[in-house]
C-alpha positions, 0 to 999 in steps of 0.5 A: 509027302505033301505040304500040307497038315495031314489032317488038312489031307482028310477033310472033306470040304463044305459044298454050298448051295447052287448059285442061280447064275452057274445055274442058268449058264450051264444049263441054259435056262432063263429063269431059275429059282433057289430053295436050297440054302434056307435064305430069305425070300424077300430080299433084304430089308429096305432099312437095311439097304438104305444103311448100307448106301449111306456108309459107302463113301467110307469103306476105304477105312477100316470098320470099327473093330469092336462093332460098339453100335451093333453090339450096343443095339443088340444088347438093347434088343436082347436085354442083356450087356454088350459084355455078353456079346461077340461079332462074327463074320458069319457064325462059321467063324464064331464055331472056330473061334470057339473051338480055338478059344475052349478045345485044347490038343488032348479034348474033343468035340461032341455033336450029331452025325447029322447037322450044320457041317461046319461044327465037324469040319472046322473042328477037324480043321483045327485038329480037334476029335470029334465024336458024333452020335446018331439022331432019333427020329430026326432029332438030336438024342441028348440021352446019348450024347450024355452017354458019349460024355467023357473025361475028354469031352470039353464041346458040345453042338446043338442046332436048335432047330437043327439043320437040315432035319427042322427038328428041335429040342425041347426047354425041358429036355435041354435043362435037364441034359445041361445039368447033368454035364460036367462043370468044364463042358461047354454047349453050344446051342446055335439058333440061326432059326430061332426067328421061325419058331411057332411052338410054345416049348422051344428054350427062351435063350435069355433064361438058358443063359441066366441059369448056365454060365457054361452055355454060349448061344449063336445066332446070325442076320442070315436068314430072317433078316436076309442078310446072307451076303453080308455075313454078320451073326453073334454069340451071347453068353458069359461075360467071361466067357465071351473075354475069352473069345474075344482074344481069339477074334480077327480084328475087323471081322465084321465089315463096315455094310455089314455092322450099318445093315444089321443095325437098320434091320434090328429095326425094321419089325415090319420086314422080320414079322412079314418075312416070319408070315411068308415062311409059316404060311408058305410052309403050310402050303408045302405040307399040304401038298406033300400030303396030297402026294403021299411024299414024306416029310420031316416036320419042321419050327425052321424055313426049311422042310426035309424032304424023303423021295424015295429014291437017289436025292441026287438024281431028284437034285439033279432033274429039279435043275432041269427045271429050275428049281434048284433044291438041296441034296442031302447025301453030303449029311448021309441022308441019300433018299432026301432033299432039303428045300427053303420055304419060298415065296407063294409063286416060288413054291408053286413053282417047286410043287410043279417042278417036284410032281413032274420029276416024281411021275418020271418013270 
């Protein structure tokens, strides 16, 4: 009999993208680019790295637990009150504070088969029931999860846009699918994409959230903002809610560099609207040479495209390496015929299109 839980035994453990350095020492490459973990492709901000050299002499002491000068510049930003708002290191731990804080021994927790891994994992990591139900046509079906909703159901997931598929729900059909739950289920609409969106129909967070005070919002400096490194994101919802959360909440989650970077990139509007511009016109660009290819492809509102190869991911994973290029292979989500791939810089995605036709004319 082993020492740890049982349910510790099943879990199947998040495998994270590639780093470039491993990359470049196993196989010996000079040069080697990474689309494979939706990060920015133009660094950080330079306010960002500046606020950060400026706290430095002071991380022998502890960060300011409750992050009042980040969570009081997002509450500025977002015009809402830091009441609605927690810190977390990263919105993977935000997902386990919130499944510690709402889902009790005897309830469960509702999401797709195929999104952001983590809401699955952490749930199984704390022991909880997780139901999951089939996308249609890429995109989550919010007709059977509300069929999937029962007595026991107290949790639900929604990627919005969802990763890895790019897909999204609309503000129509998430109104209406909310207010058919029942009073005791909480949603969880996670929008670390958000900053991407270019269509008209996609849900404005603040309204959700003045009409639903079962609705608990994430959102994350990992991408647009390109702090990936630092792991800092945010939750809004109800005051009491958020009460709540912060019972469950580590002290000092959130780090010093952390909280003095997030607050200088809140603003730095330059570095976010050209970051926006790099994704969106760099997307395009990869759309329309997957069209030229005849490759298919799951349009996307993230900084990321799915992509159907036709053949083993892992293998086209595998030989992109060789290239350089490293992009992300979808067969951890079930999508075995599928890779994901960031949107780059211009060179960058030149750089994958190369890589990509020669692995696809191998015989």
């Amino acid at each position: 009999m082993g020492l740890a839980r049982k349910n510790v035994e099943n879990i199947t453990s998040y495998i994270a993208g590639k780093p470039i350095e491993e990359t470049k020492r196993q196989l010996g490459l000079k040069r080697v680019i990474k689309l494979a973990s939706n990060e920015n492709p133009l660094g950080a901000s330079p306010k960002a790295l500046k606020a950060m050299k400026a706290v430095l002499n002071n991380v022998n002491r502890y960060p300011d637990s409750q992050s009042f000068y980040l969570k009081n510049k997002l509450a500025k930003v977002l015009k809402v009150k830091p009441g609605n708002i927690i810190l977390g290191n990263g919105s993977d731990e935000l997902i386990d504070i919130i499944i510690k804080t709402f889902v009790e021994n005897d309830e469960e927790v509702l999401t797709s088969d195929v999104t952001f891994l983590e809401y699955g994992i952490i749930s199984q990591v704390n022991d909880r029931r997780v139901c999951l139900t089939r996308l249609k046509d890429f995109k989550y079906d919010l007709n059977a999860l509300l069929k999937n909703v029962n007595a026991s159901t107290k949790l639900i997931f929604i990627a919005n846009p969802n990763n890895p598929t790019g897909t999204y729900v609309k503000a129509t059909e998430l109104s209406k699918f909310i207010a058919a739950l029942p009073k005791n289920v909480v949603v969880v609409l996670d929008e670390a994409y958000d900053a991407f969106i270019d269509v008209d129909d996609f849900p404005k967070g603040n309204k959700v959230l003045s009409v639903n005070k079962n609705v608990i919002i994430l959102k994350t400096f990992s991408k647009a903002y390109g702090l990936a490194g630092l792991r800092v994101g945010y939750a809004l919802a109800d005051a009491k809610l958020i009460s709540s959360m912060e019972r469950v909440r580590q002290p000092f989650n959130v780090n010093s560099l952390a909280q003095a970077a997030a607050i200088a990139a809140l603003d730095d509007k330059q570095f976010l609207l050209k970051t926006r511009k790099t994704v969106l016109s760099g997307k395009k660009f990869i759309y329309r040479q997957l069209d030229g290819m005849k490759v298919r492809y799951i349009p996307s509102v993230a900084n990321f495209v799915l992509i159907d190869t036709k053949r083993d991911g892992v293998g086209i994973f595998k030989d992109m390496l060789k290239q350089g290029v490293i992009v992300r292979d979808m067969k951890q989500y079930g999508l075995n015929n599928f890779i994901r791939v960031t949107i780059g810089t211009r060179e960058e995605n030149n750089l994958f299109i190369k890589a990509f036709k020669k692995v696809l004319n191998r015989k």
